[in-house]
C-alpha positions in Angstrom: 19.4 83.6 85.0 21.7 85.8 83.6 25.2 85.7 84.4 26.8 88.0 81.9 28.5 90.7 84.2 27.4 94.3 84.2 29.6 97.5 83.8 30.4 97.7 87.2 30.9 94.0 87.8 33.0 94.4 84.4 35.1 96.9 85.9 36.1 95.2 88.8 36.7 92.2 87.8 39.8 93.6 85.0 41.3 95.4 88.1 41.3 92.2 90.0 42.7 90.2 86.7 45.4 93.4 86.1 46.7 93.0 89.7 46.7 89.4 90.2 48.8 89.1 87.0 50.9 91.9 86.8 51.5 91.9 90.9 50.7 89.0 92.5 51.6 86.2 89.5 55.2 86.9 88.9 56.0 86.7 93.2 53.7 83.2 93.3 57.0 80.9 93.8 58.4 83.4 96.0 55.8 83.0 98.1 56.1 80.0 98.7 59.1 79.9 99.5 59.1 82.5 101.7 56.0 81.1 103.6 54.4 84.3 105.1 51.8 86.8 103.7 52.9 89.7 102.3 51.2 92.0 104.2 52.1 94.8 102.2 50.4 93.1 98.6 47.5 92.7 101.0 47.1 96.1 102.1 47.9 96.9 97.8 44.1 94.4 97.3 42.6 96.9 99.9 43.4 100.3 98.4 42.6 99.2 95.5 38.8 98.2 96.3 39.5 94.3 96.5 38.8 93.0 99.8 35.4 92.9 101.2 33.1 94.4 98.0 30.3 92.8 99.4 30.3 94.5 102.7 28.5 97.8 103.8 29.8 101.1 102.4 29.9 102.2 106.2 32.6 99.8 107.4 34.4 100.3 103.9 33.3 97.8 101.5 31.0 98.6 97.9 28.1 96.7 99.0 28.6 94.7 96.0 27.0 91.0 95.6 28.1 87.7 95.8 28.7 87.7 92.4 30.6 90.4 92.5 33.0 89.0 95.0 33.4 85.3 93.2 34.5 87.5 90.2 37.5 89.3 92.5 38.3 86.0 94.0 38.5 84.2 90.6 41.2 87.0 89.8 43.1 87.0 92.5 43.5 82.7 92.5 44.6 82.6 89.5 47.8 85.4 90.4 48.2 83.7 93.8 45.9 81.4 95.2 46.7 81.6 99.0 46.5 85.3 98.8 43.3 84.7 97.9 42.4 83.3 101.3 42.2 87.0 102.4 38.9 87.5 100.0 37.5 84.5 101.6 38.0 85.1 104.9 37.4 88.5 104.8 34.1 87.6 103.7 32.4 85.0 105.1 33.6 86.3 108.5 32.8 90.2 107.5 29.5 88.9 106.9 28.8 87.6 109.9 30.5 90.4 111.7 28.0 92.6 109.9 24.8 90.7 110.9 26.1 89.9 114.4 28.5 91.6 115.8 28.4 94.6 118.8 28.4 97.7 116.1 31.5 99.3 118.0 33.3 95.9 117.6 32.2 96.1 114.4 33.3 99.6 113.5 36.4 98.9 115.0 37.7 96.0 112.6 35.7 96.0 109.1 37.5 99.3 108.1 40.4 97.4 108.6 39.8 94.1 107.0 38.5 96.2 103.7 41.7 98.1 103.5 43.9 95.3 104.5 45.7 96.5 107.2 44.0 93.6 109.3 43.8 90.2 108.8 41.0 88.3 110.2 40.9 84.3 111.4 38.0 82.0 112.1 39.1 79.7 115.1 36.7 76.5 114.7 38.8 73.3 114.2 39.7 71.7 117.7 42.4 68.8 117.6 39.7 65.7 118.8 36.9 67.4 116.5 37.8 67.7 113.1 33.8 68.2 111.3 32.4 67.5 114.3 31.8 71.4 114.5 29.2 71.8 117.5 31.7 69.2 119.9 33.9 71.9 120.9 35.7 72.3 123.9 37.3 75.2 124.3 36.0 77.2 126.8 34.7 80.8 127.5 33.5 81.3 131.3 32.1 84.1 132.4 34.4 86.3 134.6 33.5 89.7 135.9 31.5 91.6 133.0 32.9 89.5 130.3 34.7 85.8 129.5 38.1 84.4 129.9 39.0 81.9 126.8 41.1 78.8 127.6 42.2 75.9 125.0 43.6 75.2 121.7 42.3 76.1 117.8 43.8 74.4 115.3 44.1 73.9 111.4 43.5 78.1 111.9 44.1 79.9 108.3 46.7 82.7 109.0 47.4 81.3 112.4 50.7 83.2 112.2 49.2 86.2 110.8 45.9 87.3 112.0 45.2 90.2 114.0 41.7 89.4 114.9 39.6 86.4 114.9 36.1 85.3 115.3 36.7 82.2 118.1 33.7 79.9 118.4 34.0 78.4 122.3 31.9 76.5 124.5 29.8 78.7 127.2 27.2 76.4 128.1 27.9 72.8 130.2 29.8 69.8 127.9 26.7 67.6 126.4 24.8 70.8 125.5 26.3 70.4 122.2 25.6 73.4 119.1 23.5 75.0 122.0 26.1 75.5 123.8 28.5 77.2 121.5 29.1 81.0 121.2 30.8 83.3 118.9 33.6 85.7 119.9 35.6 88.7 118.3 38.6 87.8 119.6 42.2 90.3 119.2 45.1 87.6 118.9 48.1 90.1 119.8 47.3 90.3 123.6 48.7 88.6 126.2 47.8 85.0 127.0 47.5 84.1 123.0 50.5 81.8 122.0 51.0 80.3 118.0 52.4 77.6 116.4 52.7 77.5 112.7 52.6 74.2 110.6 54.7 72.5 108.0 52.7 72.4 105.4 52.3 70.6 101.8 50.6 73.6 100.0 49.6 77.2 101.2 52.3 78.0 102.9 52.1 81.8 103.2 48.6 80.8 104.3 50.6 80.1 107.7 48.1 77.6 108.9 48.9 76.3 112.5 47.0 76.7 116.2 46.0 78.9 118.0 46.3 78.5 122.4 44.4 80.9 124.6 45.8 80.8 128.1 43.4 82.5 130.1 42.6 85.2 127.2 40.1 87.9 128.8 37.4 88.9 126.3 35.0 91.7 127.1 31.3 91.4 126.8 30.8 93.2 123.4 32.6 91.3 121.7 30.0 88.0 122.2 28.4 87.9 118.8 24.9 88.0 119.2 23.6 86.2 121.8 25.1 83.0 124.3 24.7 80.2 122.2 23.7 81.6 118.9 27.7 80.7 117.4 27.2 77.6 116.1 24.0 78.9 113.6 26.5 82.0 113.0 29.4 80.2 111.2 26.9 77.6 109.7 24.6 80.6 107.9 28.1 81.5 106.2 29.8 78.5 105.0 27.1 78.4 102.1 28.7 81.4 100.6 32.2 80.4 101.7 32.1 76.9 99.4 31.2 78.5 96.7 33.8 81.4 96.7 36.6 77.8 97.5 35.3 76.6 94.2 36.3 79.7 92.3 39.3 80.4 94.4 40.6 76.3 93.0 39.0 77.7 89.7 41.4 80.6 89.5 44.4 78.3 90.1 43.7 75.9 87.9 42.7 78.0 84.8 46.1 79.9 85.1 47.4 76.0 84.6 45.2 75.3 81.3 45.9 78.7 79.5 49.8 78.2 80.4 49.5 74.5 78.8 47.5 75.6 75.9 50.3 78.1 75.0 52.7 75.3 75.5 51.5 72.8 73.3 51.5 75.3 70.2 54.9 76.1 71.2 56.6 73.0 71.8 57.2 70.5 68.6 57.2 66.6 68.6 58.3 65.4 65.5 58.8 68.3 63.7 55.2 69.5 64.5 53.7 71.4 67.5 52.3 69.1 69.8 49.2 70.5 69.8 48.4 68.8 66.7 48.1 65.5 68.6 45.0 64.5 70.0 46.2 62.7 72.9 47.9 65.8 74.0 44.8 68.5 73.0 41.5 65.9 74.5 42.8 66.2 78.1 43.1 69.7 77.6 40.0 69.9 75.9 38.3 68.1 78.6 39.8 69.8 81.1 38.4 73.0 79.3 34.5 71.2 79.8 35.5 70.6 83.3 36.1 73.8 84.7 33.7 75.7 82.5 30.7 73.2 84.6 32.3 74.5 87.8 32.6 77.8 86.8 28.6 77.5 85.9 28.2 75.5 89.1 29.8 78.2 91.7 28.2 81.5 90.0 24.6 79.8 89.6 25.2 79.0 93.6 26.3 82.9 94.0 23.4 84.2 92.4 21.0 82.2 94.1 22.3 83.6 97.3 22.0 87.3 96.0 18.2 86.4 95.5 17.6 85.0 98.6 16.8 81.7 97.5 18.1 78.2 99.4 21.4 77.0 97.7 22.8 74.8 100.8 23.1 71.7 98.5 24.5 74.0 95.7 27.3 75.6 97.7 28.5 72.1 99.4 28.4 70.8 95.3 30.9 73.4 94.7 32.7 72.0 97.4 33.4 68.6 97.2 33.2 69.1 93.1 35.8 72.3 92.9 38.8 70.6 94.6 38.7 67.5 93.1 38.2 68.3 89.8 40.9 71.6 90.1 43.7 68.6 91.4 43.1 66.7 88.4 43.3 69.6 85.9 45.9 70.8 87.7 47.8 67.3 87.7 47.1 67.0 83.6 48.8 70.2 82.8 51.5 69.5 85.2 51.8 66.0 83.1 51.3 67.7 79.4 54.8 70.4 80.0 56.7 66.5 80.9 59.9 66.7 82.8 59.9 70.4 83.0 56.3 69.9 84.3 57.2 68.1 87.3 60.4 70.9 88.1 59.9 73.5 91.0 60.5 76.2 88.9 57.1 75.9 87.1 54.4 76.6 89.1 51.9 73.7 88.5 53.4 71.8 91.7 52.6 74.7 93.6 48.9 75.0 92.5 48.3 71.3 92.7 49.3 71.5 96.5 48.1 75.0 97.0 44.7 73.4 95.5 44.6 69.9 97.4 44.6 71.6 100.6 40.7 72.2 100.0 39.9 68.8 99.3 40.0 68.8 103.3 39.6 72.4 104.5 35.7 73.7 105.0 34.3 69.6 105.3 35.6 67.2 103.2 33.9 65.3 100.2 32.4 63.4 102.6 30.9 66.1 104.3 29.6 67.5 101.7 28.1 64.6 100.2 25.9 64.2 103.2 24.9 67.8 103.1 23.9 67.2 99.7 21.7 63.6 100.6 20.1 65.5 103.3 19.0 68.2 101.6 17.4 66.3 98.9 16.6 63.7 100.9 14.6 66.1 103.6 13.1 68.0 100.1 11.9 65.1 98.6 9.9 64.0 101.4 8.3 67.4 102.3 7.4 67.2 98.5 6.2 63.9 99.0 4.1 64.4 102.1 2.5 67.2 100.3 1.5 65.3 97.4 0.6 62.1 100.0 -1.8 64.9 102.1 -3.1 66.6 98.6 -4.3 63.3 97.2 -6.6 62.3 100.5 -8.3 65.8 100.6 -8.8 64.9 96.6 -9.8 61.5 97.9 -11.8 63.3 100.9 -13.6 65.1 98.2 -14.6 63.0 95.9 -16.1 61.0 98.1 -18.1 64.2 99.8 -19.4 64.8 96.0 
């Protein structure tokens, strides 16, 4: 496997690392504090090539790969690490928009999401359901020639801001379960769509919050795919998703070790820079073996997915692995700059709550975890019951002999 980048994957990664640092890193507090996207830095990503690259040339994008895209979202983290929602969002929902999706509906909004003059949602977290992703209640009933939504998303990234969203709801009868679930390309500024924004630890120009739908009429072309097919939908995507999170807490995290590298040779203890101690330079150092594994971890899951090959328990490794290990870098470089670590005016608080927001978004550890089990778990025995079956027809033979 070879992960060195190519010309082109060379070339877009050093315009993602020019803008995040010279126009999305020096606003990062600012952002914060403001607590809404600014839409016109997003619309900056798109006209610049840096939203979508993995989606078709037709509806905008480079039809780049997965690689590609990590690269860009790695950038863009490390200048702002909410901004950074937009990559992922715009592609693990443009995907699915470009596999599933009515073409008109489609033709109507990818344009948009690559240039960045839309920003789309993904409504799937229901107050009483949390994981528990194919118990949804919301509800889309048929009415006329098309469906009217009713019922409350919540924990939506970009609650506040979205113009679109893909809205997974219940069509068939409660106890049907994931068969009963349909996707929906839903536009949030009509009437009968209300908001409510939450007050949140990190990502706050991420504007998570809910979503209501009072009686929201959605025409027939925009059911993705067929009745019942949303549940597979969003699953097939949240493979690439994870890994992309592990390189968007990557991004954030590495902007903290570089920024407390340069501080310990800077800052003297003793009449010497600190960086001559070894208690301050192994955490560092560790940290430096840390995200380098993850780093590995998240392309090595990318480029299985570029090659067509199963990386399920890969991506939800990024997952759970990613977060938690980001928060602890994170925390040691907020401890090695001391008091003027733990100030506001740095920004390794912001990161570390920025970053501890995925330790929950997408599944938790947890989740993950059993993905992971079941994966090997179901592998193993296949392998096993092959070997079982291969040794009687061996046996079978022998005996025929």
């Amino acid at each position: 496997m070879n992960l060195e980048p190519n010309d082109e994957q060379r070339a877009m990664q050093e315009t993602a690392r020019r803008f995040a640092r010279e126009r999305l890193q020096p606003h990062y507090l600012d952002s914060d504090r403001a607590g809404v996207l600014d839409r016109e830095l997003v619309r900056e990503m798109g006209a610049v090539g840096l939203i979508g690259v993995e989606l078709p040339e037709e509806h905008g994008g480079l039809g780049a790969d997965g690689v590609t895209a990590g690269m860009i979202i790695d950038e863009i983290a490390y200048g702002d690490m909410p901004m950074s929602y937009v990559q992922l969002l715009s592609s693990l929902l443009g995907n699915i928009l470009v596999r599933f999706a009515n073409p008109d509906v489609a033709d109507e909004w990818l344009p948009k999401i690559v240039d960045g003059s839309a920003i789309i949602g993904l409504g799937l977290t229901e107050p009483r359901g949390g994981s528990d992703a194919a118990n949804l209640v919301v509800s889309a009933k048929r009415s006329g020639n098309g469906y009217v939504l009713r019922g409350e998303k919540t924990s939506m990234s970009f609650a506040g801001e979205a113009d679109v969203a893909l809205i997974l709801a219940r069509t068939g009868e409660p106890g049907t379960g994931a068969r009963g679930i349909s996707g929906f390309v839903v536009d949030l500024n009509q009437a009968g769509v209300t908001r409510t924004k939450f007050d949140d630890l990190g990502t706050r120009s991420v504007s998570r919050g809910s979503v209501f739908f009072d009686d929201v009429f959605v025409p027939p072309e925009c059911l993705l795919g067929q009745e019942g097919g949303g549940f597979s939908q969003i699953m097939s995507g949240f493979d690439y998703s994870r890994a992309l999170i592990a390189l968007q807490c990557h991004g954030a995290a590495r902007a903290s070790l570089e920024e407390s590298w340069l501080y310990v040779n800077e800052r003297e203890a003793f009449g010497v820079p600190i960086a001559q101690y070894q208690g301050v330079t192994f955490p560092l150092a560790e940290a430096e073996t840390q995200l380098t594994m993850l780093k590995l971890l998240a392309y090595h899951t990318l480029s299985l997915r570029d090659r067509g090959q199963p990386h399920t328990a890969e991506a939800a490794m990024c997952k759970w692995y990613g977060p938690k290990i980001c928060v602890e870098v994170i925390h040691q470089c907020l401890l090695t700059h001391g008091h003027s670590g733990y100030s506001m005016d740095l920004p390794h608080q912001q990161r570390l709550r920025d970053v501890m927001g995925l330790e929950i978004g997408d599944g938790t550890a947890q989740i993950q975890k059993m993905v992971i089990a079941r994966e090997k778990a179901g592998r193993m025995a296949v392998q096993h019951s092959r070997e079982a079956r291969e040794r009687v027809l061996d046996a079978m033979q022998n005996k025929n002999a």
